[in-house]
Every structure is written in C-alpha cells, then in structure tokens.
N, C-alpha and C positions, 0 to 999 in steps of 0.2 A: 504494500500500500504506500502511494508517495504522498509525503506529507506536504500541504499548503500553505506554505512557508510565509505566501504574501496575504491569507489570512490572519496568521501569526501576529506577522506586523502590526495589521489593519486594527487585532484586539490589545497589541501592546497601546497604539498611538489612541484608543478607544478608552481605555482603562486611565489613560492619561489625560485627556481629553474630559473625563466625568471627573476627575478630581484637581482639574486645573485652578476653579476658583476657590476653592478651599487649600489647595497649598499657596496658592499667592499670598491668599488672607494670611498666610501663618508666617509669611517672610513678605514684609510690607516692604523694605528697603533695599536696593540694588548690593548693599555691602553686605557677606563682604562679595567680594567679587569674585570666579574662580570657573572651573570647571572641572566638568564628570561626565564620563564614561564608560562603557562595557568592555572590558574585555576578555575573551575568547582566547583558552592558551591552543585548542588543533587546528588549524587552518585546514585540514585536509576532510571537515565533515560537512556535510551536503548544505546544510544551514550557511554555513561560510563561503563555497561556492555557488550559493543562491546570493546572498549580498556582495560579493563580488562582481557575479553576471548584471548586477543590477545598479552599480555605481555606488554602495552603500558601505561607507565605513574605508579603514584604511590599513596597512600593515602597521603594527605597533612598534616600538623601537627595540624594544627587547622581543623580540618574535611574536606571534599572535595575530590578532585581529584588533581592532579598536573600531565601538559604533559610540558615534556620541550623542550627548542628550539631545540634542537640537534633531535629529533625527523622530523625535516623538512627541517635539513641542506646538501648539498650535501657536505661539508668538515667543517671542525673543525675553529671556531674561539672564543677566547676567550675576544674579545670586547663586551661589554656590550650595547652598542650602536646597535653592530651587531645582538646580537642573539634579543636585543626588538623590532627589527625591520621584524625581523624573524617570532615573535609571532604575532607581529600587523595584519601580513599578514595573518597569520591561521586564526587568530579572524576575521578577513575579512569574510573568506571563509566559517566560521563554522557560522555565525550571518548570512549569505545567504540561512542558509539552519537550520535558527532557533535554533541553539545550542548557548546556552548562556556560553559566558568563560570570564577570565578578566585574564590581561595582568599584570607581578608582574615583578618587576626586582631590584636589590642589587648589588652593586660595593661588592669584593670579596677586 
C-alpha cells in the first residue's frame, strides 16, 4: 500500500492551521527571534524522497534532511517560540503515520 504522503502534509499544515490563533495569543511579541525545524536523520526513506521530488526542505549540514516551520505556516512569524510550536505539531502528525523527525530550534 503507498502511502499519501501529500495528505500527510495537507493534515500536518491543517492541525497547524486550527491552532494558529491560539499559539499566537500565547507569544504576542516577535522576541525572541529564532528558528525551528525538522529534522530527519535517513534520507534514503520514501517520505524524504517524496519532499525532495517536490522542492520541500533541504540537506542538513551535518547529514539528514531539514523541513522548516514556514513550510506549515499560514503567515510569517519570527518568534521562536512560535515557529517550535509549529514543528511540535508536524512531528505530531508525521510520528502518526511512522515518520520519525526531531524538533531543532536556535534564538537568531
């Protein structure tokens, strides 16, 4: 059975999407500033060569994968707070359906 991987997506960016204004209300302020994203230590499983084929994400600097939160945001924020909250939610969504990622985030 092949899995549909751009359903996947569609309910990470979904699950994100219904809790957007409720994690804003909880980080009112752009500070601090920072970012967060997924990362994916096999590159070699189908999930990875689906966001590959599809422009999605980038090689990480120490091997892997790397998707970032902006990938699952319906607007732009630059709290740090905000976008690991963002990822949390994907990793939710992607650990439902067996894709193993981990959650990385740095004040800028």
């Amino acid at each position: 059975m092949k899995t549909d991987f751009d359903a996947i997506m569609q309910q990470a960016t979904l699950q994100v999407n219904a809790r957007w204004a409720h994690i804003l209300a909880q980080h009112e302020s752009v500070y601090p500033c920072g970012v967060s994203y997924l990362t994916f230590k096999d590159v070699r499983t189908p999930f990875i060569k689906y966001l590959k084929k599809n422009g999605l994400g980038h090689p990480g600097v120490d091997r892997g994968w790397v998707l970032s939160s902006s990938e699952f945001m319906p607007t732009d924020s630059q709290n740090m707070f905000v976008r690991e909250e963002v990822c949390s939610i994907a990793r939710e969504v992607f650990g439902e359906h067996g894709i193993e990622c981990h959650v990385r985030t740095r004040i800028d």
